[in-house]
VEXDREN-2710 file (C-alpha; in Angstrom, 1 decimal):
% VEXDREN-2710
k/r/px/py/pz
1/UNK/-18.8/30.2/-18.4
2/UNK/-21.7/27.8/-17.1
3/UNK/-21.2/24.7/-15.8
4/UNK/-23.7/21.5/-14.6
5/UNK/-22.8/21.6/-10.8
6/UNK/-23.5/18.0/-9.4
7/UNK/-25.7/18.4/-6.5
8/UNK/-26.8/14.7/-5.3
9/UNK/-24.0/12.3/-4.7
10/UNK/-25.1/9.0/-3.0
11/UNK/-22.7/7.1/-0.8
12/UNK/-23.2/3.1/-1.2
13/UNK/-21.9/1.5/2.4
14/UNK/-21.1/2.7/5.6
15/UNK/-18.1/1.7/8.0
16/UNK/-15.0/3.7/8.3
17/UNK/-14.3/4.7/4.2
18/UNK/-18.7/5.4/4.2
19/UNK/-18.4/7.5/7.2
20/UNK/-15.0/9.4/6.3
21/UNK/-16.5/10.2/2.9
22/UNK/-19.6/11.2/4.0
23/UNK/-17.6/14.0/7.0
24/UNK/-15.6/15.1/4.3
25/UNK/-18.3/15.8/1.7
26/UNK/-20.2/17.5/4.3
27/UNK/-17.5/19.9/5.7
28/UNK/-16.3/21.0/2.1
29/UNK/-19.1/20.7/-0.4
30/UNK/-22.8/20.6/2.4
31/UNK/-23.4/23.4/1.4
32/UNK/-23.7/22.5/-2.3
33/UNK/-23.8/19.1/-2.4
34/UNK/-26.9/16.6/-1.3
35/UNK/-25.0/13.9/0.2
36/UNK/-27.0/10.4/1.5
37/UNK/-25.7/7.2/2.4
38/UNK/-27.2/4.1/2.2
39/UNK/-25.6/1.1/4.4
40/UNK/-27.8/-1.9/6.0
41/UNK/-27.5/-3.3/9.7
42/UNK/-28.1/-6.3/8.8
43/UNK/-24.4/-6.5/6.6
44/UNK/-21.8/-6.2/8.7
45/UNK/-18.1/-4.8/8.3
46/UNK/-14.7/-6.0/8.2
47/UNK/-13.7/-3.7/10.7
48/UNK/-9.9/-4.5/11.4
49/UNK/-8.4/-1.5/10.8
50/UNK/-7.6/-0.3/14.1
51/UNK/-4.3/1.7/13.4
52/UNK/-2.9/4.5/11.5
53/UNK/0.3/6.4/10.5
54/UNK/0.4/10.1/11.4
55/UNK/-1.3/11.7/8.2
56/UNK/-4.8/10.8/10.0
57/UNK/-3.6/14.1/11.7
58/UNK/-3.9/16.0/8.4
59/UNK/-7.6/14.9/8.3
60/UNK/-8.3/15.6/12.1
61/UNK/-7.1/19.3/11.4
62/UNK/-9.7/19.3/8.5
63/UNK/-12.3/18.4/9.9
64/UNK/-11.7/20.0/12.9
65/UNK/-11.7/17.3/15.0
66/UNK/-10.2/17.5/18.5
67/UNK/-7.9/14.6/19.6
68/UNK/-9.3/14.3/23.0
69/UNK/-12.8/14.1/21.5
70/UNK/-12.3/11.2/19.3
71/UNK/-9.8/9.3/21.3
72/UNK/-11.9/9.2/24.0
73/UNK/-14.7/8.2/22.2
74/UNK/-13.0/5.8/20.2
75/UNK/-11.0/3.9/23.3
76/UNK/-7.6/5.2/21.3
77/UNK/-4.2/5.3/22.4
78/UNK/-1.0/6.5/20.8
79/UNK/1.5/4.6/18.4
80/UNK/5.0/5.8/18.0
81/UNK/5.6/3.2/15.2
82/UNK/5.5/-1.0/14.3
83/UNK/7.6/-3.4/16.0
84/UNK/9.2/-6.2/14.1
85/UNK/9.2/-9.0/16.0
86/UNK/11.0/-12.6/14.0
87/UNK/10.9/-10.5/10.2
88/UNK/14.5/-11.1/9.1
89/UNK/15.5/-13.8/11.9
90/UNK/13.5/-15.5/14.7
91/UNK/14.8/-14.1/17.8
92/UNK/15.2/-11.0/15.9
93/UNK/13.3/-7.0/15.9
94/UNK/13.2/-3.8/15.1
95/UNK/10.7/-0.9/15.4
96/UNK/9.6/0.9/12.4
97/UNK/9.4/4.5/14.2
98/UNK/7.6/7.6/12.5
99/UNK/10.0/9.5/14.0
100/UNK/13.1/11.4/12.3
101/UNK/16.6/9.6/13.3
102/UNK/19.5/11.8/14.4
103/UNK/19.6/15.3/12.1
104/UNK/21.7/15.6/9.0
105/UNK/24.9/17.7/9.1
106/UNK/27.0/18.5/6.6
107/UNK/24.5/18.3/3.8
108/UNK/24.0/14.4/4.0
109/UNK/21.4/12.6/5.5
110/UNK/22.2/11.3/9.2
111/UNK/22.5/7.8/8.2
112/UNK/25.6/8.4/6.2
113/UNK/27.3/9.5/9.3
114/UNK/25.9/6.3/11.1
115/UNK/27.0/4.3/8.3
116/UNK/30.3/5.2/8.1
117/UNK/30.9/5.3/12.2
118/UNK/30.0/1.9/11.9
119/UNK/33.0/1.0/9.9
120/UNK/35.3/2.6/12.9
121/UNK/33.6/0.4/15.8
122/UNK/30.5/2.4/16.7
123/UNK/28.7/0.1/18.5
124/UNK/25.2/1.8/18.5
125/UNK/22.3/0.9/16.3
126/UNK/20.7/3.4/13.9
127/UNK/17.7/3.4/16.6
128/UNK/19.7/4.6/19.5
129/UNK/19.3/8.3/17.4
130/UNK/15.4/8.5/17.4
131/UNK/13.1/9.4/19.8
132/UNK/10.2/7.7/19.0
133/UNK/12.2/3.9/19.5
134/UNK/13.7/5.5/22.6
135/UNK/10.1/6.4/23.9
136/UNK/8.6/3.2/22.3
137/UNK/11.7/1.0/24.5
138/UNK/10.3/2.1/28.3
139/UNK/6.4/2.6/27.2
140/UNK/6.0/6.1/27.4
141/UNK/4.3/8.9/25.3
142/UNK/3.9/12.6/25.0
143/UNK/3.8/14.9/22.1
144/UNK/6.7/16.7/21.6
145/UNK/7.3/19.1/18.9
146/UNK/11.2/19.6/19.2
147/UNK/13.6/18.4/21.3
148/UNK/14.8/21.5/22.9
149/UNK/16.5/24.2/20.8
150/UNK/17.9/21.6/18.8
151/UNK/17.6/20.9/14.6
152/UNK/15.9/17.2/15.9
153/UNK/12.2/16.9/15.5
154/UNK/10.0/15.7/18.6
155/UNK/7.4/12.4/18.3
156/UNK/5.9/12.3/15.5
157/UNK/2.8/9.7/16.6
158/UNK/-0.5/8.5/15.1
159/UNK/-3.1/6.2/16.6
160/UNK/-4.7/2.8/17.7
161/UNK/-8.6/2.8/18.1
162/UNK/-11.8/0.8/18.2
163/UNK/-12.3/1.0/13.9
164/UNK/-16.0/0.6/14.5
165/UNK/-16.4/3.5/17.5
166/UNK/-14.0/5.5/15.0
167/UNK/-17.0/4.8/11.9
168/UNK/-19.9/5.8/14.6
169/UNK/-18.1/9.1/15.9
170/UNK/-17.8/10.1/11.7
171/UNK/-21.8/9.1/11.5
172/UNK/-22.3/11.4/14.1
173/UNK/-20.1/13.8/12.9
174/UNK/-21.2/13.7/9.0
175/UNK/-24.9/13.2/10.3
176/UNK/-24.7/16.5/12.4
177/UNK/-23.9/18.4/9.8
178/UNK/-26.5/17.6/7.1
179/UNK/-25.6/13.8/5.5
180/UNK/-28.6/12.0/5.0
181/UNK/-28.6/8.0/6.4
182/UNK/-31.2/5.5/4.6
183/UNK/-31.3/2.3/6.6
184/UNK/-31.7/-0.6/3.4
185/UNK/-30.3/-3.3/1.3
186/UNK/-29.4/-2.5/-2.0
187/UNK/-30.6/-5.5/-4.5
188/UNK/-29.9/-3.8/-8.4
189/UNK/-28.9/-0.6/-9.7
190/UNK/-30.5/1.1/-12.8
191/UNK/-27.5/2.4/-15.3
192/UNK/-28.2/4.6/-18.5
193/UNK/-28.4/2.3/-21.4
194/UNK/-26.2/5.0/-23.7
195/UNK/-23.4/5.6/-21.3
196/UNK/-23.3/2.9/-18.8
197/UNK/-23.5/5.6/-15.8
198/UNK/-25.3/4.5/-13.0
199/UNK/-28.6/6.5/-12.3
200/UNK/-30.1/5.0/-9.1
201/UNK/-29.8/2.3/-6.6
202/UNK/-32.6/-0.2/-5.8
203/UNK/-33.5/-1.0/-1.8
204/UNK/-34.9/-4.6/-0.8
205/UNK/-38.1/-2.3/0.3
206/UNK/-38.8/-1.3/-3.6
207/UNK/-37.1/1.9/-2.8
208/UNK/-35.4/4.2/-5.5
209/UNK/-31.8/6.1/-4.2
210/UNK/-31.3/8.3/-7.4
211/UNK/-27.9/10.3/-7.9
212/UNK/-25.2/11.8/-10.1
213/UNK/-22.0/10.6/-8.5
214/UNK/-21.9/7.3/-6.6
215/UNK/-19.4/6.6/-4.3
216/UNK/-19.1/2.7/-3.5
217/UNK/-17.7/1.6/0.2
218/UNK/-19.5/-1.6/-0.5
219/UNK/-16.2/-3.5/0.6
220/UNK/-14.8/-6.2/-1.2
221/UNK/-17.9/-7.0/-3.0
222/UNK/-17.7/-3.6/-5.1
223/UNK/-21.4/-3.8/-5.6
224/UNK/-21.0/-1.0/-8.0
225/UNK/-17.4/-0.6/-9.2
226/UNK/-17.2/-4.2/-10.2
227/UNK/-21.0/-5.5/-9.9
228/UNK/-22.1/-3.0/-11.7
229/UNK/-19.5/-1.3/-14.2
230/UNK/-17.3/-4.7/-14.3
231/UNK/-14.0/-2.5/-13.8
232/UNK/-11.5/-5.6/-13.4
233/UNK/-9.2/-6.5/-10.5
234/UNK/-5.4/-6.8/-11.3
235/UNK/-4.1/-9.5/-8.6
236/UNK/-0.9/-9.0/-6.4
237/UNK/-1.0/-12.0/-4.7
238/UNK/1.7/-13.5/-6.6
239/UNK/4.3/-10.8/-4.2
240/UNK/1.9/-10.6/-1.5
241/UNK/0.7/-14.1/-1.5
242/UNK/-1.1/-13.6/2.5
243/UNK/-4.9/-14.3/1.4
244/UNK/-6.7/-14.8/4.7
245/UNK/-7.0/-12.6/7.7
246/UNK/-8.4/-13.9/11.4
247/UNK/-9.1/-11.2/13.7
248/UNK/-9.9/-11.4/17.7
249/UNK/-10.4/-9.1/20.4
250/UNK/-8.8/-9.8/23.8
251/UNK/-8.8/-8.7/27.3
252/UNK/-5.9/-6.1/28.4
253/UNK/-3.4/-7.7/30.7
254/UNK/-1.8/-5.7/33.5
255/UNK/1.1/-5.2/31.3
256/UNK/2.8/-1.7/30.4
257/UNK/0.1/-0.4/27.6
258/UNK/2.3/-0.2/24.9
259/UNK/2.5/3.3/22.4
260/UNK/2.9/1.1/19.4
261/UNK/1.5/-1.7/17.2
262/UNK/3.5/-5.1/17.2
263/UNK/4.3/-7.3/14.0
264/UNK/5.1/-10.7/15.0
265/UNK/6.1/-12.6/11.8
266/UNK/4.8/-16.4/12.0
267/UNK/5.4/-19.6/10.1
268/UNK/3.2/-18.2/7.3
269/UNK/2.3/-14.9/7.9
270/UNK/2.4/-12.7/10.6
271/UNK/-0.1/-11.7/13.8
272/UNK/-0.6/-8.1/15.0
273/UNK/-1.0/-6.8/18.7
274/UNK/-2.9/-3.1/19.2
275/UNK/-3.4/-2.1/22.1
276/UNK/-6.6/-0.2/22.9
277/UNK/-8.2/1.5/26.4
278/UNK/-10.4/-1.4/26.6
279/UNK/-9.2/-4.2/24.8
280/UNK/-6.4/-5.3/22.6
281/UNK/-6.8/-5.9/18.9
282/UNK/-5.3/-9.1/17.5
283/UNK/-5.2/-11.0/14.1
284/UNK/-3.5/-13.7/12.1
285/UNK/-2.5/-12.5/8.7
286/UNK/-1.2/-15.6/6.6
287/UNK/-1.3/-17.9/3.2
288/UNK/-3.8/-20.3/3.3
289/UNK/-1.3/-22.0/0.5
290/UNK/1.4/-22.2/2.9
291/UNK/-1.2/-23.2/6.6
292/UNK/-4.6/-24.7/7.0
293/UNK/-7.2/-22.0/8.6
294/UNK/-7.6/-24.3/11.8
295/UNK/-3.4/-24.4/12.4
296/UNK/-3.9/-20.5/11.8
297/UNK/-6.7/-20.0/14.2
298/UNK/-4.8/-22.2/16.6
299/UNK/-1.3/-20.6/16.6
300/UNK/-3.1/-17.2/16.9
301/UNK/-5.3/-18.1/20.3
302/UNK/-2.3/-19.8/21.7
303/UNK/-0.4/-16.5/21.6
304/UNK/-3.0/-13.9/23.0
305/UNK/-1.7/-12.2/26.0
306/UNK/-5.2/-12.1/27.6
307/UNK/-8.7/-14.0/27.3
308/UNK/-10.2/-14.1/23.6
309/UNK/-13.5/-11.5/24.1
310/UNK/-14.9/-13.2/20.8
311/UNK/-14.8/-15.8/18.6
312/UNK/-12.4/-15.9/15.9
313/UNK/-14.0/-15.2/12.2
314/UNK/-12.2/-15.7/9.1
315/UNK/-11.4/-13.2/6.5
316/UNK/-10.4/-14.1/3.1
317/UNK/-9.1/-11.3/0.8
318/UNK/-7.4/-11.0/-2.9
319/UNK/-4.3/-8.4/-2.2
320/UNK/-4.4/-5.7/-5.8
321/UNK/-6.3/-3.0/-6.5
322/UNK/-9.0/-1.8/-9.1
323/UNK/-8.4/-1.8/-12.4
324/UNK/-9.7/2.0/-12.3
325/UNK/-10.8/3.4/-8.9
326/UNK/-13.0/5.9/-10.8
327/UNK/-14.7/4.5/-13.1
328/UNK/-17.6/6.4/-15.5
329/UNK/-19.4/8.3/-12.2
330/UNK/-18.6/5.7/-9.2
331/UNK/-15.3/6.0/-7.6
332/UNK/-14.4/3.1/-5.5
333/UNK/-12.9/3.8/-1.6
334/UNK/-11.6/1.3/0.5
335/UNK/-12.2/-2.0/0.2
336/UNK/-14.1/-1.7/-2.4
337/UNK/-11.0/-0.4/-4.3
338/UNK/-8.0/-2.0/-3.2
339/UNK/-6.9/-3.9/-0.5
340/UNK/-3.1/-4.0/0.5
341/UNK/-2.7/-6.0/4.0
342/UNK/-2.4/-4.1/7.2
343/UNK/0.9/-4.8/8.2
344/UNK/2.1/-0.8/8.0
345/UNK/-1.5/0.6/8.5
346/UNK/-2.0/2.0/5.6
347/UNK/-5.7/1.4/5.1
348/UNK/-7.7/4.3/7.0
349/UNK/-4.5/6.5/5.2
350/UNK/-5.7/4.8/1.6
351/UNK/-9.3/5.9/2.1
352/UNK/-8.7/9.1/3.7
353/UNK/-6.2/9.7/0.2
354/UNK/-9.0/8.8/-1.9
355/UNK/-11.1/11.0/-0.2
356/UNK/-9.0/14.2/-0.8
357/UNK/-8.2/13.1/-4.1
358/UNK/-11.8/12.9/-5.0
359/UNK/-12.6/16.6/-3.2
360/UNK/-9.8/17.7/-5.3
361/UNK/-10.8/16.6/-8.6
362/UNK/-14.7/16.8/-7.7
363/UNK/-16.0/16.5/-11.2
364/UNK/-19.6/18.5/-12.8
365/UNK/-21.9/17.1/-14.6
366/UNK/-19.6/16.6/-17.8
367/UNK/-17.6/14.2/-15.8
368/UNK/-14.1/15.3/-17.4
369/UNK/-11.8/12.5/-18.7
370/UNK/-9.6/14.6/-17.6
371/UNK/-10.0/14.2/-13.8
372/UNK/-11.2/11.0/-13.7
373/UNK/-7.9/10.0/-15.5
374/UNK/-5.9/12.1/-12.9
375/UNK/-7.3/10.8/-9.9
376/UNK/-6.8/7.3/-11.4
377/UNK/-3.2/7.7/-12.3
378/UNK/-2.6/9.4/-8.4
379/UNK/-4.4/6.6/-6.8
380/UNK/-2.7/3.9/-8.5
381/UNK/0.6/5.3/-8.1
382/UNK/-0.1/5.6/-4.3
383/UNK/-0.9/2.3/-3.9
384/UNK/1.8/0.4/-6.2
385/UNK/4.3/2.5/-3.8
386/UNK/2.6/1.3/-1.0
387/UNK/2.7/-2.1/-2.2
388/UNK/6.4/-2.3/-3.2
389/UNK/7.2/-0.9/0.7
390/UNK/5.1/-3.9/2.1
391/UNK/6.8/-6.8/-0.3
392/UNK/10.1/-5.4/1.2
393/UNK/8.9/-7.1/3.9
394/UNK/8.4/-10.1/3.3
395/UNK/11.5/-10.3/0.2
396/UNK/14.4/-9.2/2.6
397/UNK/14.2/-12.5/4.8
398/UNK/16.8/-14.4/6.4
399/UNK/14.5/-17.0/7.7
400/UNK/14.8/-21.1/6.7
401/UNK/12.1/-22.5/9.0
402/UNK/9.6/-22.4/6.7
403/UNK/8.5/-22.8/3.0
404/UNK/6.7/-19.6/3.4
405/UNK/9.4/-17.7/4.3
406/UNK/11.9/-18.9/1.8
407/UNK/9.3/-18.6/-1.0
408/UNK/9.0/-14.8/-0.1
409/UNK/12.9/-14.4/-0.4
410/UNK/13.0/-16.0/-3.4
411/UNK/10.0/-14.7/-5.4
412/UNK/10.8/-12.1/-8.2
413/UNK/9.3/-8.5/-7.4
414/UNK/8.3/-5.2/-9.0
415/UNK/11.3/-3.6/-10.9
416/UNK/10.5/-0.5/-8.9
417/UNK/11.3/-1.8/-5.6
418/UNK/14.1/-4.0/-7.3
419/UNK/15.9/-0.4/-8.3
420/UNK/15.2/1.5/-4.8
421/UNK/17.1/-2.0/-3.3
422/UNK/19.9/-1.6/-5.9
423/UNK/20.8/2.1/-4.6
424/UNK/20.6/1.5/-1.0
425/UNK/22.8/-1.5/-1.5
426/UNK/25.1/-0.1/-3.1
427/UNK/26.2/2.7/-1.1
428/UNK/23.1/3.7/1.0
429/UNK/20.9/6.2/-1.2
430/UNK/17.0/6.8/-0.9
431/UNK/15.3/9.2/-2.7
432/UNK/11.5/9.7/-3.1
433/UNK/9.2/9.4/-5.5
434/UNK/5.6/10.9/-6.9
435/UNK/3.2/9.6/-4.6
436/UNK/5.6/7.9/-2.7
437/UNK/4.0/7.6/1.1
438/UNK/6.6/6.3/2.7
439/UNK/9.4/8.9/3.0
440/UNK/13.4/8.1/3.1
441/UNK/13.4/7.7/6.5
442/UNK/10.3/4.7/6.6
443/UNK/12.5/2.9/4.2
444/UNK/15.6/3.4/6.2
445/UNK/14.3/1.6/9.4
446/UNK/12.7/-1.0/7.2
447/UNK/16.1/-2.3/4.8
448/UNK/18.6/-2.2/7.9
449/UNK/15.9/-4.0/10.2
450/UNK/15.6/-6.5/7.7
451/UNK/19.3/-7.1/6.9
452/UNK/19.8/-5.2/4.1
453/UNK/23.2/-3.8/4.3
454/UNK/24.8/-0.7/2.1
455/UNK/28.1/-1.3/0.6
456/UNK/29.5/1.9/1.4
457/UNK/28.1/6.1/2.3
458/UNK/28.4/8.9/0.5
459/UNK/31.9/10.2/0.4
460/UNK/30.9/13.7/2.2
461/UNK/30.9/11.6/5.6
462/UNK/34.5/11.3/5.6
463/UNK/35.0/14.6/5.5
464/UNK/34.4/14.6/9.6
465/UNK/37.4/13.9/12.1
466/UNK/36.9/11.0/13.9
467/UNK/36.8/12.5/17.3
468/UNK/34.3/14.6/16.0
469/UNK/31.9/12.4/14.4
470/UNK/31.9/10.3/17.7
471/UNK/30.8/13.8/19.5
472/UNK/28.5/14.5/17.2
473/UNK/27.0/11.0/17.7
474/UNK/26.8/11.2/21.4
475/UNK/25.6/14.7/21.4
476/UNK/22.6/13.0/19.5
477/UNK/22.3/10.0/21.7
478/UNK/22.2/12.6/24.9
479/UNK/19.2/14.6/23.2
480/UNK/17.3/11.7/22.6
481/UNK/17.5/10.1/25.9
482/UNK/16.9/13.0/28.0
483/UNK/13.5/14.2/26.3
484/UNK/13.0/10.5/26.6
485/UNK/13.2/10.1/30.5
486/UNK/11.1/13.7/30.6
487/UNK/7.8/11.8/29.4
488/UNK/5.3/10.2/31.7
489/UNK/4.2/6.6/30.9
490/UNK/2.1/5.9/27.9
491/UNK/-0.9/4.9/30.1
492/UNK/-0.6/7.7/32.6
493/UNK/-0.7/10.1/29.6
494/UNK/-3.9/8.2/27.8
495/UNK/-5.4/8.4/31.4
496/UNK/-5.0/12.4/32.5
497/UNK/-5.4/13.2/27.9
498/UNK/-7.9/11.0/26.9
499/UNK/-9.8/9.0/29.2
500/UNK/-12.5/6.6/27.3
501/UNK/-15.9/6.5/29.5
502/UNK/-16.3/3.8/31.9
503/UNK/-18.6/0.9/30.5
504/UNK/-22.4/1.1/31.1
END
């Protein structure tokens, strides 16, 4: 059997989803595949996304990459979760953990115990049982892989760092090890005239970038995916309907760092707070039909906790997705394929999915529908579950202050998210499904922190005495707080693990 290996694959873009494919490529397929990327100083990049969820360990351990090492160089520190703050109720929040929550006994999931202690009194809410919130609630951090010799899982963490360090420590990384940078500004593209494939990329200079697989990080402008091949975006504003994003750095205060990223729902969207060794990250996600971009700009500098470091810039986006993220011999990452609003942190995750995906199915030369139509149907999957966690939301509100707000609750959604809310209402059922990212656990948190409350548990909790269940309950409660109150402070840990080098 012979088959047309591709050897040259070209890389249009740099930033984070340029850099990530280009240390990928190189660590699985350098020493078969040509890999170059072409990006230009003079175009800048979005650059917000400056936290993750825990699978960005998954890629670490693949590429080898040593946490100290990158932290350090990217100014990082730790996140045990998101915290809620105003979401379902001004005055009200809840943190979206990574971490497990109790154990399950009895072949239920622990929540069904919860639920049901909850109809005799128990007092204690459904974060009281994790160690991440419990961590999260005094500011500190360590890894921890189990708690004792008990069935509960440690901290289960990912990260907050500087998104355009993070894209110069890939460079360096991907550059090391054989990826070819070309410093230019792509004007045109040659494409076959038979097959519509693009051959070759045009620089301002008159330089020729020829290849056999393109992959475009061109951001929202999908210089190839769209410019080029003319793929088609489909819209999801009409659930997501934020459309503008306002980032600005700040100056750290000489508050307690804090191990997680903050969500603090305003009149018409929502600002986040990541903290970082040497600044904090902020940014005013909202729905420029619902506020004026001066009231947003406003409303964000008014509620920095220390001095704006720059001046605010507006981003405007279309939340969707690609009509194909592969398309002919271009596959689209990051921006340039999708774009779902940070609010969980699931962009670095989306490019680092598309990524594998792509190293997974890496095609020949006969481009097979086959894969191409696999990868689409994975990707597209992915991010429609991702989308239907981030509607929840915004759906399941109790607010009335605002049109914004009660336009959210009252807007129709996917019929996919309307059936996960059916189960849980009715008697507090999750399940998971293909490509779901999000496990039971992540939609837990989210539906009880905003309001959503289960009818009734699954019968097999009654099966537990009373006395017992409320043993069983404190036993939990006692694990959690002691490996708690064992961790050292979030910023003592950052300072002895991962030190960032002192400016200049």
């Amino acid at each position: 059997m012979t088959s047309k290996r591709i050897r040259n694959v070209v890389i249009v873009g740099g930033g984070t989803a340029g850099w990530m494919a280009a240390a990928a490529l190189t660590r699985f397929l350098g020493g078969t595949v040509r890999t170059r990327l072409v990006e230009s100083e003079q175009i800048g990049t979005v650059g917000v996304g400056e936290a993750t969820i825990p699978q960005i360990h998954h890629l670490n351990a693949a590429l080898d990459i040593q946490e100290r090492d990158f932290m350090a160089a990217t100014g990082g520190t730790f996140k045990l979760g998101i915290e809620f703050v105003d979401w379902n109720r001004i005055g009200d929040s809840y943190l979206h953990s990574f971490g497990t929550i109790g154990y399950d006994l009895g072949r239920i999931p622990f929540h069904h115990h919860w639920l049901r202690a909850r109809t005799l009194g128990e007092p204690h809410s459904l974060w009281r049982y994790c160690l991440n919130a419990a961590a999260a609630r005094d500011n500190r951090f360590a890894p921890v892989e189990r708690i004792g010799t008990s069935p509960m899982r440690g901290t289960v963490y990912a990260y907050h760092f500087d998104a355009s360090r993070y894209a110069t420590f890939l460079r360096a990384y991907a550059e090391t090890r054989g990826t070819e940078r070309l410093e230019g500004r792509i004007v045109g593209c040659r494409q076959n005239p038979e097959t519509g494939f693009v051959e070759a990329v045009s620089l301002e200079d008159g330089r020729t970038v020829e290849g056999e697989l393109f992959i475009d990080c061109s951001g929202f402008r999908g210089l190839l995916i769209e410019g080029a091949l003319q793929t088609g975006y489909e819209d999801w504003t009409h659930w997501l309907p934020c459309d503008r994003a306002i980032p600005v750095p700040s100056a750290n205060t000489a508050a307690p760092v804090r191990p997680f990223t903050q969500a603090i729902a305003r009149t018409a969207g929502w600002q986040w707070r990541i903290p970082l060794q040497h600044r904090t990250g902020n940014g005013h996600v909202f729905s420029s039909a619902h506020m004026t971009e001066q009231d947003a700009m406003d409303l964000l500098l008014a509620n920095l906790e220390g001095e704006a470091l720059a001046d605010p810039r507006t981003i405007r986006f279309t939340t969707g997705r690609r009509k194909a993220f592969w398309n002919r011999n271009v596959v689209a990452l990051g921006l340039a394929g999708g774009f779902l609003e940070p609010l969980e942190s699931t962009s670095i995750h989306l490019i680092q999915s598309g990524v594998s995906r792509l190293i997974n199915h890496f095609p020949d030369g006969d481009f097979s529908p086959a894969d191409r139509d696999e990868y689409n149907r994975q990707m597209t999957l992915e991010f429609e579950r991702v989308r239907d966690f981030i509607i929840l939301h915004y759906h399941a509100n109790s607010r009335t202050d605002s049109d914004f707000w009660q336009d959210c609750r009252a807007m129709p959604v996917p019929d996919t998210l309307t059936a996960k809310l059916d189960l849980f209402r009715a008697n507090g059922r999750l399940y998971t499904r293909e490509e779901d990212l999000f496990a039971d656990t992540n939609w837990l948190q989210v539906m009880i922190g905003q309001g959503i409350e289960p009818g009734g548990y699954h019968p097999m909790a009654d099966t537990l005495e009373p006395a017992r269940l409320a043993e069983f309950l404190g036993h939990v409660r006692t694990l959690v707080d002691g490996a708690a109150r064992q961790m050292p402070a979030h910023a003592d840990f950052v300072r002895q693990h991962c030190p960032a080098p002192a400016p200049g």
